[in-house]
Jmol script that loads the backbone (N, CA, C; Angstrom):
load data "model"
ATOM      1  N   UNK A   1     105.400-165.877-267.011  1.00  0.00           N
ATOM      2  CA  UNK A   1     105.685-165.910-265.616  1.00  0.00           C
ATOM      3  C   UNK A   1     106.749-166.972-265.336  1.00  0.00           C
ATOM      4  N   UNK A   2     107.536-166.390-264.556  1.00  0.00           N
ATOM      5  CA  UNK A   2     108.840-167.569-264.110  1.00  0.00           C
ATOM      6  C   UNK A   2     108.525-168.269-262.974  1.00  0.00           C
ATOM      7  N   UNK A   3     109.162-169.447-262.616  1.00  0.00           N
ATOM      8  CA  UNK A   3     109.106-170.170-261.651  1.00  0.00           C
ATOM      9  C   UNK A   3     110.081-170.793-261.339  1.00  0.00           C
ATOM     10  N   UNK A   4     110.522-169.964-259.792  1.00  0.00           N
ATOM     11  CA  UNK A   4     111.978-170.009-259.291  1.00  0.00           C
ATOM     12  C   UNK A   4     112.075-171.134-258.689  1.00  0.00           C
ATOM     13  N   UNK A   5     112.865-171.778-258.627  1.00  0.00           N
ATOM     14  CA  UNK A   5     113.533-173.497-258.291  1.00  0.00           C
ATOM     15  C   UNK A   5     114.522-172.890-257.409  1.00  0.00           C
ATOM     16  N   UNK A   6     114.269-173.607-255.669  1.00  0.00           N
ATOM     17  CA  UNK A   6     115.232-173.248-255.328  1.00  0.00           C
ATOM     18  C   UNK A   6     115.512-174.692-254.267  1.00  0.00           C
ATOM     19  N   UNK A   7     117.084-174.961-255.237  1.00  0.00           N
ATOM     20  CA  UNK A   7     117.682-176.513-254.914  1.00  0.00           C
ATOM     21  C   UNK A   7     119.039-176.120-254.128  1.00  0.00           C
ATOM     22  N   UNK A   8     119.198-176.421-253.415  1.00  0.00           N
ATOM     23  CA  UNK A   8     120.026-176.208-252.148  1.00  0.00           C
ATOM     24  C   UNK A   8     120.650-177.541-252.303  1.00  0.00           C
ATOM     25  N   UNK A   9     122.012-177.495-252.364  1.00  0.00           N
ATOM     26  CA  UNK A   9     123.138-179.026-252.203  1.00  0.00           C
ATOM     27  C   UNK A   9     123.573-178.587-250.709  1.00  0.00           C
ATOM     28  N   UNK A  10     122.762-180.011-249.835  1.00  0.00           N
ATOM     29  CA  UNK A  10     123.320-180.034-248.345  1.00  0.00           C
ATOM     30  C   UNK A  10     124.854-180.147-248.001  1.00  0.00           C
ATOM     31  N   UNK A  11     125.646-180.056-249.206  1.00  0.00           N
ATOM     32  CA  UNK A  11     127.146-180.695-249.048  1.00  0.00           C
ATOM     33  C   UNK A  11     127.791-178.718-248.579  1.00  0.00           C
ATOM     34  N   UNK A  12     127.113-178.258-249.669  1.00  0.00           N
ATOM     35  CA  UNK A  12     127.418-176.555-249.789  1.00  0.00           C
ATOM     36  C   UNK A  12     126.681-175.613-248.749  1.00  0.00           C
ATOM     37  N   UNK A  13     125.859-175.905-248.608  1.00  0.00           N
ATOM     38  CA  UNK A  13     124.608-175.112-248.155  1.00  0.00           C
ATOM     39  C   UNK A  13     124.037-175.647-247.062  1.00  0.00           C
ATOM     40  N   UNK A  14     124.115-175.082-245.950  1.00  0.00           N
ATOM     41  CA  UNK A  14     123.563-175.674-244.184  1.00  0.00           C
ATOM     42  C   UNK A  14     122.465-174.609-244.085  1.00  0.00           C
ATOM     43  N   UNK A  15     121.480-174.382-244.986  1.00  0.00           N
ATOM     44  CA  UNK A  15     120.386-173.790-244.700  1.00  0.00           C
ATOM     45  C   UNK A  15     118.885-173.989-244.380  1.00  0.00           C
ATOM     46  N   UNK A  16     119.096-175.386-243.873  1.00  0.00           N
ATOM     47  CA  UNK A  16     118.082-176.403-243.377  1.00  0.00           C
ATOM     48  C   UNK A  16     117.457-176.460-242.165  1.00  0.00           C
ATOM     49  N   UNK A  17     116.973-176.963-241.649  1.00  0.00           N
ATOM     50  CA  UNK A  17     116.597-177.811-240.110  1.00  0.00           C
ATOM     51  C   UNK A  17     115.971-178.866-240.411  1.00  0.00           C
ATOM     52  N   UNK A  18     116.802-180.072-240.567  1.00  0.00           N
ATOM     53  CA  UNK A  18     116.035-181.251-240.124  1.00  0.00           C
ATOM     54  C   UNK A  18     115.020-181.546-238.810  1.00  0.00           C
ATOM     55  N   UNK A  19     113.761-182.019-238.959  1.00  0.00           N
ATOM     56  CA  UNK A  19     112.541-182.101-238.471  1.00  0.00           C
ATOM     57  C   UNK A  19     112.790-183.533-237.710  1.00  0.00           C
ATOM     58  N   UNK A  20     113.608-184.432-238.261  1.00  0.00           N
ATOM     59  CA  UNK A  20     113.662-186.094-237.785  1.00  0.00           C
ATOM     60  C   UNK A  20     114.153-186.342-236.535  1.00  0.00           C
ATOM     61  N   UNK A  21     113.697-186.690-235.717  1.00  0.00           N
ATOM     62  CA  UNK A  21     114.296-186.988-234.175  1.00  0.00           C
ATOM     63  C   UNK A  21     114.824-188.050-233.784  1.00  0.00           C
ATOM     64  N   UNK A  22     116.779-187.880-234.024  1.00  0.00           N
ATOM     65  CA  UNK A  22     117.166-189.440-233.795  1.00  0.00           C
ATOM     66  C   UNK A  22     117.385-189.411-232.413  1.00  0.00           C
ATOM     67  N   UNK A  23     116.591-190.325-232.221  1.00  0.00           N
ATOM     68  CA  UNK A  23     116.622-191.000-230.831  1.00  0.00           C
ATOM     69  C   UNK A  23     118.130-191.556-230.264  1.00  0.00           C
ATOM     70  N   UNK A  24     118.785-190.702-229.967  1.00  0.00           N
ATOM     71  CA  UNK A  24     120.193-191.427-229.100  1.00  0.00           C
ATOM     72  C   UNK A  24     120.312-192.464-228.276  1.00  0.00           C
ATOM     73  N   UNK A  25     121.132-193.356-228.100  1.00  0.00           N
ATOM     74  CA  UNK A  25     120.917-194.801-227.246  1.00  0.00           C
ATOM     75  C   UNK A  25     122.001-194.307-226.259  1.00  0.00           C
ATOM     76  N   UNK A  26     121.802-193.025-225.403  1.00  0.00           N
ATOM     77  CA  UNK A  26     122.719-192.517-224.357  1.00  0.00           C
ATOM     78  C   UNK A  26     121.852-191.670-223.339  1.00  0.00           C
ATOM     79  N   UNK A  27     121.965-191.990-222.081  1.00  0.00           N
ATOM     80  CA  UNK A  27     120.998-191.611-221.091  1.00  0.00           C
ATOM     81  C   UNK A  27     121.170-190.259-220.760  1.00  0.00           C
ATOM     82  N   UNK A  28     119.891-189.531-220.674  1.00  0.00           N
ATOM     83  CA  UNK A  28     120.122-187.829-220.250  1.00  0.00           C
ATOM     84  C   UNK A  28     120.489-187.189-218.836  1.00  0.00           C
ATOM     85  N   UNK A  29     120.646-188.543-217.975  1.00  0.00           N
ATOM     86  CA  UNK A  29     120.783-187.980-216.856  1.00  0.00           C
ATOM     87  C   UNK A  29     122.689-188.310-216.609  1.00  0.00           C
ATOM     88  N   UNK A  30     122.821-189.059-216.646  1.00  0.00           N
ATOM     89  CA  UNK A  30     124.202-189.763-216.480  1.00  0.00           C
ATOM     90  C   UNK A  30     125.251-190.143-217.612  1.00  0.00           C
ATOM     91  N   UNK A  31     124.966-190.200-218.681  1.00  0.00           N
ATOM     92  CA  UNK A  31     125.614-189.911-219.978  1.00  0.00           C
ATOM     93  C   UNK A  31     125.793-191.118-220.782  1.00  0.00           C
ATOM     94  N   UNK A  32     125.123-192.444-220.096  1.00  0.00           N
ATOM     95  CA  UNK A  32     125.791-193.677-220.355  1.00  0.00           C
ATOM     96  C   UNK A  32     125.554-193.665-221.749  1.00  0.00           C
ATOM     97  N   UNK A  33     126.399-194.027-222.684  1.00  0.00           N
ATOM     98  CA  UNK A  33     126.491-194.300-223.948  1.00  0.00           C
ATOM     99  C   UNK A  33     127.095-196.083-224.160  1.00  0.00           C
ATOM    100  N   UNK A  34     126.405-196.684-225.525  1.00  0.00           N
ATOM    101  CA  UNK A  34     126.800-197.954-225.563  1.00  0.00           C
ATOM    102  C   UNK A  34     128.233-198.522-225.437  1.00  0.00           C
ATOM    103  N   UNK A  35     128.929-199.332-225.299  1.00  0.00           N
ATOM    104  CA  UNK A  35     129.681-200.016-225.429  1.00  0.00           C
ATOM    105  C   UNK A  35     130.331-200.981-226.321  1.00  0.00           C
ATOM    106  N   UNK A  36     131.322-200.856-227.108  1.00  0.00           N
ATOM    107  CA  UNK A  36     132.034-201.785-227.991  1.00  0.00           C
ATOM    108  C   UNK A  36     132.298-203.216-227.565  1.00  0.00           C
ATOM    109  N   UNK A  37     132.568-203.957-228.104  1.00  0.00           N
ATOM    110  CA  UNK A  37     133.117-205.518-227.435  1.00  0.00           C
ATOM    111  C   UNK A  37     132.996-206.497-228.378  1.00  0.00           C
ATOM    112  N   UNK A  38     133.181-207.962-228.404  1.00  0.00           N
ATOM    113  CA  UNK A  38     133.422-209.213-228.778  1.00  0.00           C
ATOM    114  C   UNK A  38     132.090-209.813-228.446  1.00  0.00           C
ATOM    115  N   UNK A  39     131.433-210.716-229.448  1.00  0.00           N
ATOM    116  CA  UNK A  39     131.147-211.783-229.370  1.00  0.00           C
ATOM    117  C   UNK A  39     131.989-212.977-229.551  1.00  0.00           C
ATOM    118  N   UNK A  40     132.243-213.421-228.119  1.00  0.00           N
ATOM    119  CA  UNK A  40     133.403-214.786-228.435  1.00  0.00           C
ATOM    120  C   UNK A  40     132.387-216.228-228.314  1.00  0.00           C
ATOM    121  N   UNK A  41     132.513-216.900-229.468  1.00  0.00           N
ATOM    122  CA  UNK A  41     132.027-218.491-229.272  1.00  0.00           C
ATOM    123  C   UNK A  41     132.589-219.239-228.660  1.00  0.00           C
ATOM    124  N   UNK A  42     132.206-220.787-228.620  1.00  0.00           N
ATOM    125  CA  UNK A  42     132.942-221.733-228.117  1.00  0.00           C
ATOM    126  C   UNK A  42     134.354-221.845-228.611  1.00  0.00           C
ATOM    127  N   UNK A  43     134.088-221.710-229.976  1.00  0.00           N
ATOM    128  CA  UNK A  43     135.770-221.658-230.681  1.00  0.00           C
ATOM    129  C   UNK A  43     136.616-220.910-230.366  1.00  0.00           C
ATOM    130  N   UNK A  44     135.986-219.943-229.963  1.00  0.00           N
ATOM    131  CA  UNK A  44     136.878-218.812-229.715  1.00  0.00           C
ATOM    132  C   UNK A  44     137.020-217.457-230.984  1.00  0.00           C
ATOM    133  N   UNK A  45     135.721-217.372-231.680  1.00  0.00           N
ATOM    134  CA  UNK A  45     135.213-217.066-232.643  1.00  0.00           C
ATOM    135  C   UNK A  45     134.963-215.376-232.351  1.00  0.00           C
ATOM    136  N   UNK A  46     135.739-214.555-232.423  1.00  0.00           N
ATOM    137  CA  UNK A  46     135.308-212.924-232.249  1.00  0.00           C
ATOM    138  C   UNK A  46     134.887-212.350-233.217  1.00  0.00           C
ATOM    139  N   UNK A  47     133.651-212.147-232.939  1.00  0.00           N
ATOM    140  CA  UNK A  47     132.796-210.541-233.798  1.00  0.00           C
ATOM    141  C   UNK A  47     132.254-209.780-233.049  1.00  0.00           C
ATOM    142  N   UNK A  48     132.500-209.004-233.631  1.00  0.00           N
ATOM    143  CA  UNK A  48     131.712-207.089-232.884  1.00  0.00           C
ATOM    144  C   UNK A  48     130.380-207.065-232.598  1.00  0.00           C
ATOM    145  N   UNK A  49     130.643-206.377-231.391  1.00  0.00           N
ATOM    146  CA  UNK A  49     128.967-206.096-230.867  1.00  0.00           C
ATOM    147  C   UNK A  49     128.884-205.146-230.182  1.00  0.00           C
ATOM    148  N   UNK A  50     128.019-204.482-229.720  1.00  0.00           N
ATOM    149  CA  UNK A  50     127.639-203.233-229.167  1.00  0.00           C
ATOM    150  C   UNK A  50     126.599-203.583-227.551  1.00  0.00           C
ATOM    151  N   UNK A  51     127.125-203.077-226.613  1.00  0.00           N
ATOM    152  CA  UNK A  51     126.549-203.589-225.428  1.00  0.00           C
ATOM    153  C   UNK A  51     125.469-202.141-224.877  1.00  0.00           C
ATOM    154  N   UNK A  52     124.227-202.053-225.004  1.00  0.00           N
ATOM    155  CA  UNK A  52     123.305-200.914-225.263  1.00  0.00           C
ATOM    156  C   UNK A  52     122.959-200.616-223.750  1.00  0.00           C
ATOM    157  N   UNK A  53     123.068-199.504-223.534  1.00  0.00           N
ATOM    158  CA  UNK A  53     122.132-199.309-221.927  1.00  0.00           C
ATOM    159  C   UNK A  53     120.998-199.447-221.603  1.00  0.00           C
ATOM    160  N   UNK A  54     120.532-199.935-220.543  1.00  0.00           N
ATOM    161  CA  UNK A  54     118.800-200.213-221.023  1.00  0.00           C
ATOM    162  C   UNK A  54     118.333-199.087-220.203  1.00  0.00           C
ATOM    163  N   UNK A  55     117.574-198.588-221.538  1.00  0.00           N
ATOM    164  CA  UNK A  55     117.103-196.665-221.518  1.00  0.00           C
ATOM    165  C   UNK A  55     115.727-197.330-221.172  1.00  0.00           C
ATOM    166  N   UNK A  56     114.639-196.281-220.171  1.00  0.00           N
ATOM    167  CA  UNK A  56     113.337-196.121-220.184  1.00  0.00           C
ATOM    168  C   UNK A  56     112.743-194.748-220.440  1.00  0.00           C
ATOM    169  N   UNK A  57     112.226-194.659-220.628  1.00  0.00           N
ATOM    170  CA  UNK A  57     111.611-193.333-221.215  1.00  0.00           C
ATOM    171  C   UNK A  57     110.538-193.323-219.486  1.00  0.00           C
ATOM    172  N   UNK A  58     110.792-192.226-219.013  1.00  0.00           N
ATOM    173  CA  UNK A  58     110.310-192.028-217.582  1.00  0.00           C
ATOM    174  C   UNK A  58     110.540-190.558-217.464  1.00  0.00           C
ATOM    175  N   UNK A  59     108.703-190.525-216.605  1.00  0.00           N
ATOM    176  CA  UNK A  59     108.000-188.966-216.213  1.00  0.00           C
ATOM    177  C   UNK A  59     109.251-188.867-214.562  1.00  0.00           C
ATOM    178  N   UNK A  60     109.214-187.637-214.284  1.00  0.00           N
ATOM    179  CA  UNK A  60     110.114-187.339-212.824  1.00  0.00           C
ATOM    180  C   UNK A  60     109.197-185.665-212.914  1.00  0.00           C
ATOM    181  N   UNK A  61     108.904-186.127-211.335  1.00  0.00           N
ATOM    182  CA  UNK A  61     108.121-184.835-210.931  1.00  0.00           C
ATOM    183  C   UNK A  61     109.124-183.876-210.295  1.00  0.00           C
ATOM    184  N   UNK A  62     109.649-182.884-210.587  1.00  0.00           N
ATOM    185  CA  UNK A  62     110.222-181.759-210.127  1.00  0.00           C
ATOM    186  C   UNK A  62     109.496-180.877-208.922  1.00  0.00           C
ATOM    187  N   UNK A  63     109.981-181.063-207.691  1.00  0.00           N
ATOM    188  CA  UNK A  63     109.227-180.795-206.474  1.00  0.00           C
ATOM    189  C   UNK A  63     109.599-178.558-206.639  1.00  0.00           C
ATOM    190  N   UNK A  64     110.660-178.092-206.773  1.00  0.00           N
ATOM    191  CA  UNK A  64     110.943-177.160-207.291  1.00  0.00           C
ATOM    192  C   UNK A  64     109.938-176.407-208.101  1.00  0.00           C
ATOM    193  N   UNK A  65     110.163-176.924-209.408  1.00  0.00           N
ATOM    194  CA  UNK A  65     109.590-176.512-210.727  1.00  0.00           C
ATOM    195  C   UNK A  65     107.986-176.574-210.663  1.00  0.00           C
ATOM    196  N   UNK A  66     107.520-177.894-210.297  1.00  0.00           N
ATOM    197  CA  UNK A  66     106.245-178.105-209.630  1.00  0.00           C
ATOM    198  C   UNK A  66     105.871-178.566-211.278  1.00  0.00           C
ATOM    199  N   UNK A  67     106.650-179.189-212.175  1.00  0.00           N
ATOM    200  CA  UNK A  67     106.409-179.992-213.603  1.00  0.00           C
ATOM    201  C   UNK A  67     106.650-181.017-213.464  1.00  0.00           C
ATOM    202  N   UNK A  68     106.098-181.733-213.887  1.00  0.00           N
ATOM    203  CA  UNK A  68     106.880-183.238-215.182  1.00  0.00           C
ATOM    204  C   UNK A  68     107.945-182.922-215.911  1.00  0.00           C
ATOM    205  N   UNK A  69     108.749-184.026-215.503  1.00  0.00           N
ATOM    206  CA  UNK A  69     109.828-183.779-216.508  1.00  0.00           C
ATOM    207  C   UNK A  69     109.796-185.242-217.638  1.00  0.00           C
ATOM    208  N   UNK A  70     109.953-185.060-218.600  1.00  0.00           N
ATOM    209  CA  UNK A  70     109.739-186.614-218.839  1.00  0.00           C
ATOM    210  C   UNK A  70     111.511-186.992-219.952  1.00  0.00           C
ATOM    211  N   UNK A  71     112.056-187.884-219.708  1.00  0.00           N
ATOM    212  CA  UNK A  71     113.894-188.238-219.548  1.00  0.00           C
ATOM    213  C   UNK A  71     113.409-189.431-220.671  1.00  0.00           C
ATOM    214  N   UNK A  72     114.377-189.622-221.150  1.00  0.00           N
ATOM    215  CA  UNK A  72     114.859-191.126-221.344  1.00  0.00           C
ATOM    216  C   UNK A  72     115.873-191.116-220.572  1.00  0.00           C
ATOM    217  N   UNK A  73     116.128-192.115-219.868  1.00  0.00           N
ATOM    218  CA  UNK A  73     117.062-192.138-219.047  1.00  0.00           C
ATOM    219  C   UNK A  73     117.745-193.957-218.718  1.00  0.00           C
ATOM    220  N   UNK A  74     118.577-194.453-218.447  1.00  0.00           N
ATOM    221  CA  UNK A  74     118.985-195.798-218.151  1.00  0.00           C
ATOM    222  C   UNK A  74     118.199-196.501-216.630  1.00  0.00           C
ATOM    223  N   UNK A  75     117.928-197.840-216.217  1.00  0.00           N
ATOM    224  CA  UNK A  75     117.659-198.113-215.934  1.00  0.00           C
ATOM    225  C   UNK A  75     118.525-197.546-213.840  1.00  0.00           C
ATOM    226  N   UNK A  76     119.357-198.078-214.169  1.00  0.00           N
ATOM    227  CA  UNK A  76     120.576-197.292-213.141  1.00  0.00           C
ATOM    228  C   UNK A  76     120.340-196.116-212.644  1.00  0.00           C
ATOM    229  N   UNK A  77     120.444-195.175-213.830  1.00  0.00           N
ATOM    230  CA  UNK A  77     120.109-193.906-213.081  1.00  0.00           C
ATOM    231  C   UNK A  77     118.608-193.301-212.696  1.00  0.00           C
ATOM    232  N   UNK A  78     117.698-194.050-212.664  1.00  0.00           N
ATOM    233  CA  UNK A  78     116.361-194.012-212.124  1.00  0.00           C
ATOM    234  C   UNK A  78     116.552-194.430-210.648  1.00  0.00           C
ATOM    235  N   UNK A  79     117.177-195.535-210.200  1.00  0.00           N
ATOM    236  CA  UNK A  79     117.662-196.226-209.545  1.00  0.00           C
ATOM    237  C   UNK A  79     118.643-194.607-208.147  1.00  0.00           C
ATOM    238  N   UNK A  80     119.381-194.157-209.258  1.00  0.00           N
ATOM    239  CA  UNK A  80     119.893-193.028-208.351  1.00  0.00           C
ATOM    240  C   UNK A  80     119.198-192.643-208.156  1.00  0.00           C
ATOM    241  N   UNK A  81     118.413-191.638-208.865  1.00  0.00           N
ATOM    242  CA  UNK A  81     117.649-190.594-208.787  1.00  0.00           C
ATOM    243  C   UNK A  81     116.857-190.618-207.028  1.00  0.00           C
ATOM    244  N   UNK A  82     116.231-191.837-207.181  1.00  0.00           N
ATOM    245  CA  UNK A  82     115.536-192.402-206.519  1.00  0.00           C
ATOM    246  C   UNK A  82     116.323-192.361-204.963  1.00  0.00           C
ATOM    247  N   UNK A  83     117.197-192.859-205.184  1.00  0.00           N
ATOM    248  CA  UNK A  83     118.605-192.782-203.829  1.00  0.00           C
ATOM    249  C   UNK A  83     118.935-191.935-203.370  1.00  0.00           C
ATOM    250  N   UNK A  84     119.021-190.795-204.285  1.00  0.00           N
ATOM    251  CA  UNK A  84     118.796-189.406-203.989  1.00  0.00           C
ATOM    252  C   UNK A  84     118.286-188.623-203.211  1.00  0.00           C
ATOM    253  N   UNK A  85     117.123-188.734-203.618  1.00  0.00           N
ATOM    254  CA  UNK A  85     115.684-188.153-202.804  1.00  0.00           C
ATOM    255  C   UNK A  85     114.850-187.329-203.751  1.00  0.00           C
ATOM    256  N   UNK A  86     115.069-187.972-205.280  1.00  0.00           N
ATOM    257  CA  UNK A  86     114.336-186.808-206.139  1.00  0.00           C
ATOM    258  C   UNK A  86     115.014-186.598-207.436  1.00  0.00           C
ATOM    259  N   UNK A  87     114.413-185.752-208.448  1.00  0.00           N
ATOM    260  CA  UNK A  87     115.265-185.385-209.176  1.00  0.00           C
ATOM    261  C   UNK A  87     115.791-184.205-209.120  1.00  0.00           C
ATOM    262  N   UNK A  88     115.391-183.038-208.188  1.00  0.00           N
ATOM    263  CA  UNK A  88     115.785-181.995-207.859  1.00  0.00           C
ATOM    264  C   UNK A  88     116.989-182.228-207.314  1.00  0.00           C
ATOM    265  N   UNK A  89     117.345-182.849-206.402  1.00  0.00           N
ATOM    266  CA  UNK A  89     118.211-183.239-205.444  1.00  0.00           C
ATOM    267  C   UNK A  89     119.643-183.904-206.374  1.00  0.00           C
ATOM    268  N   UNK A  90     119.464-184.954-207.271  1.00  0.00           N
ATOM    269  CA  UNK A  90     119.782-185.209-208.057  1.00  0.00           C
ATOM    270  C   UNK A  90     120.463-184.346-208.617  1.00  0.00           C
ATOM    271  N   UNK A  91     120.277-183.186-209.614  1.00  0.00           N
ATOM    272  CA  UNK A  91     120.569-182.618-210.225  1.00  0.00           C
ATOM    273  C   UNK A  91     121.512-181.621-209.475  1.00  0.00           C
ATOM    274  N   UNK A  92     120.970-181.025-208.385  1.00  0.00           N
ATOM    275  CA  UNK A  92     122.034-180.338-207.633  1.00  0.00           C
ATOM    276  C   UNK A  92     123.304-180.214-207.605  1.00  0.00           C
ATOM    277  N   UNK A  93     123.310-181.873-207.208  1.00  0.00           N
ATOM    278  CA  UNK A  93     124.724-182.521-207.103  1.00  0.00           C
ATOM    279  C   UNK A  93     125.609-183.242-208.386  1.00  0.00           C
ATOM    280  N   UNK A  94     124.772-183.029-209.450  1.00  0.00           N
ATOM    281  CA  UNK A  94     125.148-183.312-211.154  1.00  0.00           C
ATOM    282  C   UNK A  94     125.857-182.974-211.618  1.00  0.00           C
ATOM    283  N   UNK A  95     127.271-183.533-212.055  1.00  0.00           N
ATOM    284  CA  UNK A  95     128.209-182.756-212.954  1.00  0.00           C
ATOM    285  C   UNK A  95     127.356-181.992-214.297  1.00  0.00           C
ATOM    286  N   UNK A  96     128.023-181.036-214.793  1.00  0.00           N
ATOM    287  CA  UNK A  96     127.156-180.211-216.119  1.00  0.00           C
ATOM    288  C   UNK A  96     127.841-181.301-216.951  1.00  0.00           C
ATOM    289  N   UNK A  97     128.820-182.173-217.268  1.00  0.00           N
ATOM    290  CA  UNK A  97     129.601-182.550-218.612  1.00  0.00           C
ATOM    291  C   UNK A  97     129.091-183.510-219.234  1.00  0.00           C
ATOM    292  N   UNK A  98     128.172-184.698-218.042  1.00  0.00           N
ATOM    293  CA  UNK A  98     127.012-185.803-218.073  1.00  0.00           C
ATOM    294  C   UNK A  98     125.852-185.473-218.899  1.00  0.00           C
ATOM    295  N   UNK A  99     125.663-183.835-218.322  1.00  0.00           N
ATOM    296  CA  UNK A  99     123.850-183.829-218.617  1.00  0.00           C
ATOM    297  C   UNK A  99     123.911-183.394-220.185  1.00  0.00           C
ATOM    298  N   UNK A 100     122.019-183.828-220.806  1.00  0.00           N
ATOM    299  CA  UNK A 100     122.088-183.464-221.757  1.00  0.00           C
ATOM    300  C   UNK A 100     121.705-182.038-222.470  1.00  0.00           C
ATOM    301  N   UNK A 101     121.250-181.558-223.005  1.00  0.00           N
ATOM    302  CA  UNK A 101     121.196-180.004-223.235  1.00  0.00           C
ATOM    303  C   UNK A 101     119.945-179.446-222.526  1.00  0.00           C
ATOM    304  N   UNK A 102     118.778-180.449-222.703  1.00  0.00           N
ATOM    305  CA  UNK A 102     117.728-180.462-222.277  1.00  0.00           C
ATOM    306  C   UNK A 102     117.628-180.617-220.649  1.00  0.00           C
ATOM    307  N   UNK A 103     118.216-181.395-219.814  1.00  0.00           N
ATOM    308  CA  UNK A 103     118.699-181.741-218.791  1.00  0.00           C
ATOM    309  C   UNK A 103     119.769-180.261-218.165  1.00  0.00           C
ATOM    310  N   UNK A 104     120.433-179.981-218.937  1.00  0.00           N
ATOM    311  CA  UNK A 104     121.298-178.183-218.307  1.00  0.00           C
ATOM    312  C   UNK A 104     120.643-177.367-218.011  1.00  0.00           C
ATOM    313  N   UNK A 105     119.654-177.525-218.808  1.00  0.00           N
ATOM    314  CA  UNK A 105     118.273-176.172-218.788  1.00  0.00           C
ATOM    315  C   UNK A 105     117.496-175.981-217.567  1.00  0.00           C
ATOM    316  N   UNK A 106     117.034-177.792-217.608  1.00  0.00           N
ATOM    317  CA  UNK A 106     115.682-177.869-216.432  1.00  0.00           C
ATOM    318  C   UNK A 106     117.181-177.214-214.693  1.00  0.00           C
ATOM    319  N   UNK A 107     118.430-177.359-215.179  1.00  0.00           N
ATOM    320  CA  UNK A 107     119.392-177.643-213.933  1.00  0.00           C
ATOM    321  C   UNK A 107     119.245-176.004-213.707  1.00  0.00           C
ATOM    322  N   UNK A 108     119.513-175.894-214.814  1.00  0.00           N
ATOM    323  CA  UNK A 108     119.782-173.983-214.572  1.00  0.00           C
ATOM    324  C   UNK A 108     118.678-173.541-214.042  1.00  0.00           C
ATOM    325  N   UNK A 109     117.517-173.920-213.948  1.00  0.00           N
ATOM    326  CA  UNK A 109     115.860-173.222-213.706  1.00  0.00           C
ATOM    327  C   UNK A 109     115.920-173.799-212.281  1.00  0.00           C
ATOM    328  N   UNK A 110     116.252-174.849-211.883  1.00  0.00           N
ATOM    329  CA  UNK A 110     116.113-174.928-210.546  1.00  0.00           C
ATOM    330  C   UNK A 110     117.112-174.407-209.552  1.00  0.00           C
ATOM    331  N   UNK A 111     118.501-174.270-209.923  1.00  0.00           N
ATOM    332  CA  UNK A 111     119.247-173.954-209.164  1.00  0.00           C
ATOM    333  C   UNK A 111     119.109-172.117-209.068  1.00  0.00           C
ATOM    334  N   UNK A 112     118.407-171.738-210.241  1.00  0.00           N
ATOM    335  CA  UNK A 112     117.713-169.900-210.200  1.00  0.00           C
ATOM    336  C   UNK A 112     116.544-170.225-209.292  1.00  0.00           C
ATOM    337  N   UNK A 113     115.732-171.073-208.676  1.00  0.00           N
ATOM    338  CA  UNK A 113     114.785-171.261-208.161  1.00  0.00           C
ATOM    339  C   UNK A 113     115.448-171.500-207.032  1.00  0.00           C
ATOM    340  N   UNK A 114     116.265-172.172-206.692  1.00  0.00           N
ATOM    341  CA  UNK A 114     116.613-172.523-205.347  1.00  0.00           C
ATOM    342  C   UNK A 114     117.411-171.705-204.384  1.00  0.00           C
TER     343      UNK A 114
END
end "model"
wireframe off; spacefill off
backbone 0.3
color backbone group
């Protein structure tokens, strides 16, 4: 009896789905992604650094949908949302080029709802 080996080189062969969920440091509602820059010392000493958005991972009740939505999202744009009157409301008025794939979807279901 044989026993077939089957070894796939990821360089050749895209016949996968990675299972691992990298967590992006870029907000789903507003797009903010980190920032490049300088650490300057007293000397006047420059090295690289990365200036991060501060993401929360936050539930938003969809008055529409009548779900939870649950975002990572930046601190700021909770802040809109909120200014808004919602996240329905929010989204309405949302450019598509910001949102994230997950975020287009819930947009498309409400604006077919609305």
């Amino acid at each position: 009896m044989k026993q077939l080996e089957l070894t796939l080189d990821p360089a050749i062969h895209k016949n996968y789905i990675t299972r691992i969920k990298i967590m992006s440091k870029r907000c789903e509602l507003t797009g903010i992604s980190p920032l490049k820059g300088n650490n300057v010392s007293h000397a006047k000493n420059k090295t690289k650094r990365r200036f991060l958005p501060n993401l929360k991972k936050v539930i938003f009740r969809s008055d529409i949908l009548k779900k939870n939505v649950k975002l990572n999202v930046a601190n700021a744009a909770v802040r809109t949302v909120d200014f808004k009157g919602g996240l329905d409301k929010f989204l309405i008025s949302a450019k598509k080029a910001k949102l994230s794939k997950k975020v287009k979807k819930i947009k498309a279901s409400i604006s077919a709802k609305s």
